[in-house]
C-alpha positions, 0 to 999 in steps of 0.5 A, a space after each residue: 530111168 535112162 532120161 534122169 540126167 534130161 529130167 535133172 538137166 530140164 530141172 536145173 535149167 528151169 530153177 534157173 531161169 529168172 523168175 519174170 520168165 517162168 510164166 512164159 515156160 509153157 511146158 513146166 507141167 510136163 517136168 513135174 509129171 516126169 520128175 514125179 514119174 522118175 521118182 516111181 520108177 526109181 522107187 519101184 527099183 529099189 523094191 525090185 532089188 531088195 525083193 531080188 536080195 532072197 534068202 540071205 547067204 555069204 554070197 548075197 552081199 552084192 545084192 544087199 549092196 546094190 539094194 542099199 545104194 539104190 535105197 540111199 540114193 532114193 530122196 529123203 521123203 521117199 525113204 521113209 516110206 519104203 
């Protein structure tokens, strides 16, 4: 979870590399299985959250929120499947 910003960063540089030389990127495979990775880890967060919220009280409002930003924060697709 803490390489994020790499993943993002990698992304971005990537998408914008000029397209005659994306070919020569020889390590593209490697964003894809950490972006797909990422992806797990950031679900599987958001599992534990929701599954850390328990019994609800007065006083669970942090974890509901905290599992809500998680969830939100989740892309689209994935959302739907959770």
């Amino acid at each position: 979870l803490e390489s994020g910003d790499l993943i993002k960063a990698a992304r971005e540089a990537y998408d914008a590399t000029e397209e005659e030389a994306k070919p020569f990127v020889s390590n593209y495979n490697k964003l894809e299985e950490a972006e797909a990775q990422l992806i797990k880890l950031q679900a599987d967060a958001v599992v534990t959250l929701i599954n850390g919220i328990g019994t609800v009280t007065i006083e669970s409002g942090s974890k509901i929120n905290a599992a809500r930003e998680a969830y939100d924060g989740l892309p689209k697709d994935l959302q739907a499947t959770k």
